[in-house]
N, C-alpha and C positions, 0 to 999 in steps of 0.2 A: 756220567753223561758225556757223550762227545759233541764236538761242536758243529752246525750247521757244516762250515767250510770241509771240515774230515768226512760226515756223512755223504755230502756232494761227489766229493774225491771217492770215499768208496764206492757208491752208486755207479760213477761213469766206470771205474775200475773193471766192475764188474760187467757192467754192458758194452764196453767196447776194449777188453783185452781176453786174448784167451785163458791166459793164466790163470787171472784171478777169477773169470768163472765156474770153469771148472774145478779151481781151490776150493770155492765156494758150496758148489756144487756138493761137489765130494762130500766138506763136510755138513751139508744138509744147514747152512748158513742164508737166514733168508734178510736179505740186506736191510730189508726195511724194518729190520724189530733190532738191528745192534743198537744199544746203548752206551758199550764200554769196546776198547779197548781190547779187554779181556776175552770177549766171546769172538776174536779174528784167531786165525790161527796164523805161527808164526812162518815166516817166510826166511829162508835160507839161502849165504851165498851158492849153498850146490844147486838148489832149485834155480835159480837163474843159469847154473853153468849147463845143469840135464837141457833147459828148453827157452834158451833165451830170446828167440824171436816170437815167442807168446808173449811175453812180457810189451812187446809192444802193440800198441793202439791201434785199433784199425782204421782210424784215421790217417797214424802216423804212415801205414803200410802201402794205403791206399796214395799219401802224399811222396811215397816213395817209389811205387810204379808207374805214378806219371813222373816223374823224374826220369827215371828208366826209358817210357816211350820215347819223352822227349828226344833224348839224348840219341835212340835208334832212327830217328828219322830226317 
């Protein structure tokens, strides 16, 4: 069984990073029936090096191109 906070984390993972939805995706992973641990697949340093700006949040992205406009105007 995993805990409330891990399920949370995985949820948002999933709905607001690329990575992990299409990791998900791929393996036919429906977020809302993990129990363990066990049934994630695992995540590797080369996978972050293949495509590292999935890895991040589209919030974080979104709070990174206003940073961006800002800074051009």
């Amino acid at each position: 069984m995993i805990s409330p906070k891990l399920s949370q984390i995985i949820k948002y993972a999933y709905h607001h990073t690329t990575f992990y939805r299409n990791l998900y995706d791929s393996h036919s992973i429906d977020i809302s029936q993990i129990t363990s641990l066990e049934q994630l697949p695992i995540v590797t340093p080369q996978n972050l090096l293949d495509s590292p700006f999935e890895f991040k949040s589209d919030e974080a992205r979104n709070e990174t191109l206003q940073k961006e406009i800002a800074q051009t105007n």
